[in-house]
C-alpha positions in Angstrom: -42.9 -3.7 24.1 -43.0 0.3 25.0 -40.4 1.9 23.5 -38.0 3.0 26.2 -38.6 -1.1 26.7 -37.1 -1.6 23.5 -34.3 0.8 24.0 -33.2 -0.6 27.3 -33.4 -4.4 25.7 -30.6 -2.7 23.0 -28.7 -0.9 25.9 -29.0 2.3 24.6 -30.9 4.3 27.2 -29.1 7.6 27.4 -27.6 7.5 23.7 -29.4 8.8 20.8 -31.2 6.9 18.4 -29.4 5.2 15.6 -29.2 6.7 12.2 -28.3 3.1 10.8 -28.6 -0.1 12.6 -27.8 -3.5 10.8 -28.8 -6.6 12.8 -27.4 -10.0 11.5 -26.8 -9.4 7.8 -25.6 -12.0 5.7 -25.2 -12.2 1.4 -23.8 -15.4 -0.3 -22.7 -15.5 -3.7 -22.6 -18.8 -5.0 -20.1 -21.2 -2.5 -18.8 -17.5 -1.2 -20.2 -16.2 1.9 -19.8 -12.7 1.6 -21.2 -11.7 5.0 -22.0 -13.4 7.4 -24.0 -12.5 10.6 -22.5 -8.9 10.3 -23.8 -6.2 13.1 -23.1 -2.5 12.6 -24.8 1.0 14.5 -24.1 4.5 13.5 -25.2 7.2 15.8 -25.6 10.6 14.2 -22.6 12.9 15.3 -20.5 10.3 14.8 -17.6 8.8 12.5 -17.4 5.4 12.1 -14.8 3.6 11.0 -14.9 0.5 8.5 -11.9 -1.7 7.6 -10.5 -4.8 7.1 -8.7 -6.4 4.1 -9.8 -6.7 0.1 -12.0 -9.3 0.6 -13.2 -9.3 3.7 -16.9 -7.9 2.6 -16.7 -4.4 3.0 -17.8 -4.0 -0.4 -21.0 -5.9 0.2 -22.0 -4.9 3.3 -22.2 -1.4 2.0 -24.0 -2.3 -1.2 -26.5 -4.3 1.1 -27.1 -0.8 2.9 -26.8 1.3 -0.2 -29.8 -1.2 -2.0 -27.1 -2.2 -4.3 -27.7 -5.7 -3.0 -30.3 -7.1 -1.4 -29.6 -9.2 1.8 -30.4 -13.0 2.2 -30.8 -12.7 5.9 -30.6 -10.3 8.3 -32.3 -6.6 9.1 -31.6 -3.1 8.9 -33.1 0.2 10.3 -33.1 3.7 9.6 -34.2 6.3 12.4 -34.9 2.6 14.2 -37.5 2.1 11.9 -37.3 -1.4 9.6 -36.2 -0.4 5.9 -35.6 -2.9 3.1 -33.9 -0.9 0.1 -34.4 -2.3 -3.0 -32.6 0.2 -5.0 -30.2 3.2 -4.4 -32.9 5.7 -5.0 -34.5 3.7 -1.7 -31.2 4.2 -0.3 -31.0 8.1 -1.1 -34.8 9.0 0.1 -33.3 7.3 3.3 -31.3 10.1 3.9 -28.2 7.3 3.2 -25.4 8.5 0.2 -22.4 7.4 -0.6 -19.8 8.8 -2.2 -17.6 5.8 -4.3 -13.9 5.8 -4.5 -14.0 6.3 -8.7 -15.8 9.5 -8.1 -19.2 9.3 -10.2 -19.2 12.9 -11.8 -19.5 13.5 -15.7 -16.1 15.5 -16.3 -17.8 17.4 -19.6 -20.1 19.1 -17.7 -20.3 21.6 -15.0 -20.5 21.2 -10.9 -23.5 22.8 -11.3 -24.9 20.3 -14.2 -23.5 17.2 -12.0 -25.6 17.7 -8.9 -28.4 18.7 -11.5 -28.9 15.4 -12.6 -29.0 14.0 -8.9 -31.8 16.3 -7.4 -35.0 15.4 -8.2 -36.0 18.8 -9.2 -32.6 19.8 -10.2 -33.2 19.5 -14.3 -36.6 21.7 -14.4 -34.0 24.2 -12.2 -32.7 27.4 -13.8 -28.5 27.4 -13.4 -28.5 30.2 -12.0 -31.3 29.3 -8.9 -29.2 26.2 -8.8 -26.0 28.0 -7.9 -27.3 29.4 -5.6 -28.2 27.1 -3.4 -25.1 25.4 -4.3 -23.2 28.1 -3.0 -25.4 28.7 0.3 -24.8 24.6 1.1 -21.4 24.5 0.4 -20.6 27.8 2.7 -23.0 26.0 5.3 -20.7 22.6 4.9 -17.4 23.8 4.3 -17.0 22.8 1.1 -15.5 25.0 -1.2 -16.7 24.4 -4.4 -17.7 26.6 -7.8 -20.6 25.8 -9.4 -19.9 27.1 -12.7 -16.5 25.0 -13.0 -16.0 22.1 -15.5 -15.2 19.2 -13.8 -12.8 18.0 -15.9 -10.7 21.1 -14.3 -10.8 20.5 -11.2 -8.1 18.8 -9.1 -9.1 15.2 -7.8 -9.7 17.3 -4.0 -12.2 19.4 -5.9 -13.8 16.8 -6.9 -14.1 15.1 -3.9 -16.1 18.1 -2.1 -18.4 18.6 -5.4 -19.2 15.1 -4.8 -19.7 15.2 -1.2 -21.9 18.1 -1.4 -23.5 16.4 -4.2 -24.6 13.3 -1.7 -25.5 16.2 0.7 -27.8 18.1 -1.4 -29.9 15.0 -1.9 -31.0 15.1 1.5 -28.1 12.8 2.8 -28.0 12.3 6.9 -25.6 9.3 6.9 -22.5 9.7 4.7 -20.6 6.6 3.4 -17.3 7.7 1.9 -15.0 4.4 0.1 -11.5 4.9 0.7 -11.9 8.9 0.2 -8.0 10.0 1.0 -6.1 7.1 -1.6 -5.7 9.7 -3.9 -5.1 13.1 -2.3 -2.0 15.2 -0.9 -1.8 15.2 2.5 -3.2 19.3 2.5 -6.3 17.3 0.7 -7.0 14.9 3.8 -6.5 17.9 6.1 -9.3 19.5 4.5 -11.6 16.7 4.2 -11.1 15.7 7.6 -12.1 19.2 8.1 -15.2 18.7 6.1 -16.1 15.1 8.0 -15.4 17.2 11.4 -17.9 19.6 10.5 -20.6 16.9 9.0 -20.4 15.1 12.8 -21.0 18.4 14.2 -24.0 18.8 12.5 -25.6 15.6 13.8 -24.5 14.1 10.5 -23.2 10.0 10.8 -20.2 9.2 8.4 -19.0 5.8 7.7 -15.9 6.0 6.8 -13.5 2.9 4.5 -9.8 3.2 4.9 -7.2 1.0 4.7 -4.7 3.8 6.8 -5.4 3.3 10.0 -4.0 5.9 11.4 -6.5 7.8 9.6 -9.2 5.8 12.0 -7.7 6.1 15.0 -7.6 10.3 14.5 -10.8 11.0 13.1 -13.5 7.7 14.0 -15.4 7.8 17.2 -16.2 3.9 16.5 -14.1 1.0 14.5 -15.9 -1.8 12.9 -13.4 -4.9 11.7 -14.4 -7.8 9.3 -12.3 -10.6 8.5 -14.2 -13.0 6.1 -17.1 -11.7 6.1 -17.7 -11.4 9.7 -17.6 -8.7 12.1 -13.8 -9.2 14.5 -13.7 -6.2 16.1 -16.5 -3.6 17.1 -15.0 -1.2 19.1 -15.3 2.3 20.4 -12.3 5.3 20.5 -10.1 3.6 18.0 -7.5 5.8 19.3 -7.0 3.5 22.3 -5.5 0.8 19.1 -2.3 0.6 17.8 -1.8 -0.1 14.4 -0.2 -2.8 14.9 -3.7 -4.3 17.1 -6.1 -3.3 14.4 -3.9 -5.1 11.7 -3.4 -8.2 14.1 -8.0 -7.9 14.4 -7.7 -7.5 10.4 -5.2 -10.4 9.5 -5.7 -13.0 12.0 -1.9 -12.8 13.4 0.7 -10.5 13.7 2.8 -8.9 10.8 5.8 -7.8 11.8 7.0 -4.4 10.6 9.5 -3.2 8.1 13.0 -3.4 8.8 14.2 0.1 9.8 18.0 -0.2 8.7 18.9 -0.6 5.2 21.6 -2.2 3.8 24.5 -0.1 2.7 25.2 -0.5 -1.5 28.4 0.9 -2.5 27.9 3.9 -4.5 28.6 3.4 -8.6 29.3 6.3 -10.4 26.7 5.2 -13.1 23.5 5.3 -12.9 21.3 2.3 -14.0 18.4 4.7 -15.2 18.9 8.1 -16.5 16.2 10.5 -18.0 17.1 14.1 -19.2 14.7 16.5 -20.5 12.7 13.0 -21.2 9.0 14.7 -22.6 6.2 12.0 -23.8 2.9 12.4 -24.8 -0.3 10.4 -23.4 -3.3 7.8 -24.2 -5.1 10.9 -25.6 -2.5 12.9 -27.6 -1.6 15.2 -25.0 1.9 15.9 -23.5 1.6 14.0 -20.2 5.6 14.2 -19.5 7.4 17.2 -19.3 10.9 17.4 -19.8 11.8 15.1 -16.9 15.4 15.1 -15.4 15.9 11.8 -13.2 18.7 9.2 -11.9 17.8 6.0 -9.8 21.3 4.3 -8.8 22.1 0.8 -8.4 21.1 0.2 -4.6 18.6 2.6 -4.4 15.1 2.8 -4.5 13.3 6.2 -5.5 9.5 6.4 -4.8 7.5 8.6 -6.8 4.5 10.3 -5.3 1.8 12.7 -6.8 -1.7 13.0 -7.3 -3.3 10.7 -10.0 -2.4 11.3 -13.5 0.9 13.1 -12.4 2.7 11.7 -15.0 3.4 8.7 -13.4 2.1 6.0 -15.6 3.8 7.2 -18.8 6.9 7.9 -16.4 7.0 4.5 -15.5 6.6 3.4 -19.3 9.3 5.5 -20.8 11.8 4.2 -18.2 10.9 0.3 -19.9 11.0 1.6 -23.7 6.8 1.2 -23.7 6.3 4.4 -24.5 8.4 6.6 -26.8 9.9 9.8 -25.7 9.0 13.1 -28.1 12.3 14.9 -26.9 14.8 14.1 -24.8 16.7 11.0 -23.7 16.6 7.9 -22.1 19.1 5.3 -20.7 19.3 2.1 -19.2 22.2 0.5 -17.9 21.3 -3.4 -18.4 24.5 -4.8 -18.0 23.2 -6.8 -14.6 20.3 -8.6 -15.9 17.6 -6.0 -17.6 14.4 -4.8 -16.0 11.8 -6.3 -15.1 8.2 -4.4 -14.3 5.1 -4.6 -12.1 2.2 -3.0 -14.3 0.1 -0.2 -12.9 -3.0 -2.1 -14.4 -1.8 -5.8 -14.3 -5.2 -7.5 -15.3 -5.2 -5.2 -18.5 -1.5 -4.9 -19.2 -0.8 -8.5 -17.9 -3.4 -11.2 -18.1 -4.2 -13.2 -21.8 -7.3 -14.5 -21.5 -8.2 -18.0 -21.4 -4.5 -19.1 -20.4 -3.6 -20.9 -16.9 -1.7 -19.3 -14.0 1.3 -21.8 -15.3 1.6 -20.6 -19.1 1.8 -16.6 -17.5 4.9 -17.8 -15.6 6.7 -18.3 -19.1 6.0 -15.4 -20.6 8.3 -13.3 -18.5 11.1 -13.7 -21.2 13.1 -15.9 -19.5 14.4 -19.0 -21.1 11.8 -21.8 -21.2 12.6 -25.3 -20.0 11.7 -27.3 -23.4 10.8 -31.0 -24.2 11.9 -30.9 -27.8 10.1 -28.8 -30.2 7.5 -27.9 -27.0 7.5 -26.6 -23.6 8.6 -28.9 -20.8 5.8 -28.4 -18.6 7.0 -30.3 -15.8 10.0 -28.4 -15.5 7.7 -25.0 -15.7 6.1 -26.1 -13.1 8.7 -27.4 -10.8 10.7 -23.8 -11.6 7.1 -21.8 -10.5 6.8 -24.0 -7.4 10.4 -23.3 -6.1 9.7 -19.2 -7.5 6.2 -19.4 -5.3 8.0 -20.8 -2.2 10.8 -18.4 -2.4 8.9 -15.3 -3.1 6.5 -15.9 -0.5 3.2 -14.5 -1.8 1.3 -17.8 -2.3 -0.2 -17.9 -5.7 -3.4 -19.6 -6.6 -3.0 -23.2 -8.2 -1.4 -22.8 -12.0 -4.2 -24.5 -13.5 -6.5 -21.8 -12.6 -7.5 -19.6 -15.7 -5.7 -16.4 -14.8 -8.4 -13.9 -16.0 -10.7 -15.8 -13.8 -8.9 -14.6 -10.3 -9.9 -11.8 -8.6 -7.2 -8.5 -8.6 -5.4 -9.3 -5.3 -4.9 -13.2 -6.9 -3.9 -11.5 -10.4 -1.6 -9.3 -8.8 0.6 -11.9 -6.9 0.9 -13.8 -10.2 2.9 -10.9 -11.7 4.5 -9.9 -8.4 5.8 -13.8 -8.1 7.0 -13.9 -11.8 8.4 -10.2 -11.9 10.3 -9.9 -8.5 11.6 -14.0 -8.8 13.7 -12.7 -11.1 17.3 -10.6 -10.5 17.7 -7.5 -12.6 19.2 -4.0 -12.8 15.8 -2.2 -13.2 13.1 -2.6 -11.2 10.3 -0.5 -12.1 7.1 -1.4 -9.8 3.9 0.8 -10.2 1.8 0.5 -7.1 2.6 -2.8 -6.5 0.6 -3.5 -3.1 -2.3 -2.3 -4.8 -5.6 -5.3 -4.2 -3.1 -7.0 -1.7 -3.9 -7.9 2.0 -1.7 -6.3 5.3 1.1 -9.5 5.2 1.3 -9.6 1.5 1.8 -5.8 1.1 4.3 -6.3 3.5 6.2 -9.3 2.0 6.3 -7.2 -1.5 8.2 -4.2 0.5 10.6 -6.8 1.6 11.1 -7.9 -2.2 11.4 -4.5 -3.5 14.4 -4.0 -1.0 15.7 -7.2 -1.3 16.5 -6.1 -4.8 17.5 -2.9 -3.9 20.1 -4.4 -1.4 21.3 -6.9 -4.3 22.4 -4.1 -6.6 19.0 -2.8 -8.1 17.9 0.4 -9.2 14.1 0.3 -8.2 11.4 2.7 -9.2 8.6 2.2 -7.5 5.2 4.4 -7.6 2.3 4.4 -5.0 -0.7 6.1 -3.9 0.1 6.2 -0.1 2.7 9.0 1.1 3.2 6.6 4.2 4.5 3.8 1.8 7.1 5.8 0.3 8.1 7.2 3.0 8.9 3.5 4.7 10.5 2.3 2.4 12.7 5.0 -0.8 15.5 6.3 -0.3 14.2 9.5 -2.1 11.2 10.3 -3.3 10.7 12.2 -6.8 7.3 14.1 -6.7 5.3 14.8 -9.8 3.0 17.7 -11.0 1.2 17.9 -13.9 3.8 16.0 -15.7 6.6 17.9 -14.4 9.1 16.8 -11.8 8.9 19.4 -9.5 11.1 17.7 -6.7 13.0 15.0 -5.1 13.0 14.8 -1.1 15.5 12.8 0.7 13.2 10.7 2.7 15.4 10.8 6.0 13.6 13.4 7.6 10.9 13.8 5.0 7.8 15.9 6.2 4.8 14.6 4.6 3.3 18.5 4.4 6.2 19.8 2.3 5.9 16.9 0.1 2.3 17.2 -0.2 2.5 21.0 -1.4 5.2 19.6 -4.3 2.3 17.2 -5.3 -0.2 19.9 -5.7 2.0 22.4 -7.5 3.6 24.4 -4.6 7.1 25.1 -3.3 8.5 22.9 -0.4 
C-alpha cells in the first residue's frame, strides 16, 4: 500500500503523523490480564490524557511503551514506523521519556550532576559547558531551574522542572509524566501546566496520568479510559465530560457525590486534641515539628494540607503518643473511646508478615472474643464479617496472607478495622491513598460519619480538592511550622497554596 493509502485506511488524512501509536497491546502476568487489546495515538502538539483507577493497567501499559515490559501481543510505532523497545535506553533513543511520580534524581548531588549522568556525553562534559546548555534549554522550555543547586534543596516543584528538563535534554519528543501535580501547591500546577502548554506548542506530545480530572478536562486535548485493562473511553476535548461521566467511564456505575450539608455537633468547650508549642524531631535527627499550636474539637474534622514532608507525618504521630515531643505539650481527651489511626504507610506501619487478613482484625486492641485460654476464631470472624458489611469497603477473604495483597487491598483492611470502631480521636493520614473512585468515596463518608457522632478527626491528604470537600478547617503546614488554619467555607485554593509553600494568605 502507498502511503497516503495507508493513512486514509487509519483515517488520518489531514492530521499529522503520530508520534506514538499502540495497536492492540496486551501483557499477562500470570492468571492477571494486565492489558488487554489496548489502543492509544499521540499526535505531537498534543496532551493526552491517561486515567482510570489503581489497577486498571495504567502502570503497564506505560512500562510496555517505556521498554520496561515487553508486550505479549500487540504493536507499537514511533514517527509510524514499527519499534519494539527492549529497554528504556530503546525507549529514550525514541525520543520517548518519562518522568516517574517518585522523582528519580540523586538528592547529594547537583542539577547539573543529575542530568550528567543521563546524557550520553554528559560525564566526559566540563560543569561549566554543561550549565550552559542547561541554562539555554531551560530559558528555551520555561523551566526555571539552577544548575549549580543541590537537589536535596530544592522544593518538590523544583524538582519536578530539573527532572522534566532532564527527560528533555535526552532528546525527549513525547513526554510521559505519572501523576506529576499529587504533590504540589496549587501555584506548582499553575506553572507546570505552563510548562506542558509550552512543550505542546513546540510540537512536543505529552501523556499525561492523573487521577484529578479536572486537571484533564483543562489541559488534555485527548482522554484515554481503562477499566481492567482495556481501553473504555477514547475520546477527544475532555472538556466536553463532566467529572461525574469520566468517573461513571472509570468505575463502571455512578458514584454519587459527597453530601454537601453537615451535620451540626454541639460545640464543647474542650477540645479532644490539643497541641501547644508541640516541637519533635524526625527519622533522621532533625527537628521536623516546630512549635505547633493546634485544637481539633469533638465534631470537627480539620484537614491538614502542605507539600510532602511538611511536618505532617510526625504531626500525625505526636497527636497518637508515637512519637515523643522535645518541647511542648500534648493532650488527648479520651474519655469517649480513645483514638484510633489510619497509618500514612499502612503496609510498613500495619501489616505483620505471614499473618491472615483475620488475625490483623484483632490486633486493633479491642477485646478479643476467646475460647478458653485461645482466641475464639469463630466469633472473630463473625465480628469482621458484620464490621466488613457495615463499613462498606469490601475486604479480601480473611484467610488471605495480608502482606500478600496489593496496597489498595491492604489499605481497606486497616480502613475496615480502624473506622469500625467509635472513638474520640480520629487521626487518618491520607486515607484514600491506593483506593478506587467509590471506595475513596465511602471512606469520606466514614470519616464524617465519625465526625457527626462526636469525633475529633485529623485527617491529612495530598489533594487540596479532598480537604476542601470534606474539613471543616484546614491547618496548613511549612517546613514544620503551622503557618495557618483556613476556614474551609469559602476557602480559595490559591491562598492556601501560598501558606503551603511559605507565603502569606
Amino acid at each position: 500500500m502507498t502511503t497516503d493509502a495507508v493513512a486514509r485506511a487509519r483515517g488520518r488524512v489531514g492530521k499529522p503523523a503520530a508520534l506514538l501509536e499502540v495497536r492492540s497491546l496486551s501483557k499477562r502476568f500470570g492468571e492477571v490480564q494486565a492489558n488487554w487489546d489496548v489502543d492509544l495515538t499521540v499526535l505531537p502538539g498534543t496532551v493526552h490524557g491517561l486515567i482510570g483507577e489503581n489497577g486498571a493497567g495504567k502502570s503497564t501499559l506505560l512500562k510496555m511503551i517505556y521498554g520496561v515490559y515487553t508486550p505479549d501481543e500487540g504493536r507499537m510505532f514511533v514517527d509510524g514506523a514499527p519499534v519494539s523497545p527492549g529497554s528504556p535506553a530503546d525507549a529514550r533513543a525514541l525520543g520517548i521519556g518519562m518522568v516517574f511520580q517518585d522523582l528519580r534524581l540523586v538528592p547529594a548531588l547537583t542539577v547539573a550532576e543529575n542530568i550528567a549522568l543521563a546524557l550520553p556525553d554528559g560525564p566526559t562534559l566540563r560543569l561549566a559547558r554543561l550549565a550552559a546548555r542547561i541554562t539555554e534549554a531551560s530559558e528555551a522550555y520555561g523551566l526555571a531551574v539552577d544548575p549549580s543547586a543541590q537537589v536535596r534543596h530544592l522544593s518538590i516543584g523544583e524538582r519536578q522542572r530539573a527532572e522534566i528538563l532532564k527527560v528533555l535534554m535526552t532528546g525527549a519528543r513525547l513526554v510521559i509524566l505519572d501523576e506529576p501535580t499529587s504533590v504540589l501547591a496549587p501555584q506548582e500546577v499553575e506553572a507546570l501546566f505552563g510548562v506542558v502548554a509550552q512543550l505542546r506548542d513546540r510540537g512536543l506530545g505529552v501523556v499525561l496520568v492523573t487521577h484529578k480530572l479536572g486537571e484533564v478536562r483543562a489541559i488534555a486535548d485527548q482522554v484515554t479510559v481503562l477499566r481492567g485493562g482495556q481501553v473504555i473511553l477514547n475520546a477527544e476535548d475532555p472538556g466536553n465530560f463532566s467529572d461525574a461521566e469520566l468517573v461513571e467511564a472509570m468505575v463502571g456505575r455512578r458514584v454519587p457525590p459527597l453530601a454537601v450539608e453537615r451535620v451540626a455537633v454541639p460545640p464543647r468547650e474542650r477540645a479532644v486534641l490539643e497541641l501547644r508549642g508541640a516541637t519533635a524531631l524526625g527519622d533522621r535527627g532533625h527537628v521536623a515539628l516546630k512549635g505547633v499550636d493546634l485544637d481539633v474539637h469533638p465534631g470537627e474534622l480539620v484537614g491538614v494540607a502542605g507539600v510532602a514532608g511538611s511536618g505532617q507525618k510526625e504531626l500525625c504521630e505526636v497527636a497518637l503518643g508515637l512519637r515523643p515531643v522535645t518541647s511542648g505539650s500534648v493532650r488527648v481527651d479520651d474519655t469517649g473511646g480513645g483514638a484510633v489511626a489510619v497509618p500514612e504507610d499502612p503496609v510498613a506501619d500495619s501489616v505483620v508478615p505471614g499473618l491472615t487478613v483475620l488475625e490483623h482484625m484483632v490486633l486493633d486492641g479491642r477485646a478479643v472474643p476467646r475460647r478458653g485460654l485461645g482466641i475464639d476464631w469463630p466469633a472473630v470472624g463473625a465480628r469482621t464479617a458484620v464490621l466488613d458489611e457495615r463499613v462498606g469497603l469490601h475486604m479480601a477473604p480473611t484467610k488471605r496472607t495480608l502482606s500478600s495483597l496489593s496496597g489498595g487491598n491492604i489499605q481497606r483492611v486497616v480502613l475496615t478495622r480502624e473506622l469500625g470502631q467509635d472513638a474520640s480521636l480520629v487521626v487518618a493520614a491520607y486515607p484514600s491513598r491506593g483506593l478506587d473512585v467509590a471506595n475513596t468515596r465511602r471512606t469520606q463518608e466514614l470519616l464524617l460519619q465519625h465526625r457527626a457522632r462526636g469525633a475529633g478527626v485529623l485527617m491529612v491528604s495530598e489533594d487540596l480538592d479532598e480537604l476542601i470537600a470534606v474539613a471543616d478547617r484546614i491547618a496548613v503546614m511549612h517546613d514544620g511550622h503551622l503557618v495557618g488554619v483556613v476556614d474551609t467555607a469559602g476557602a480559595d485554593r490559591m491562598s492556601i497554596g501560598r501558606l503551603m509553600l511559605g507565603g502569606v494568605a
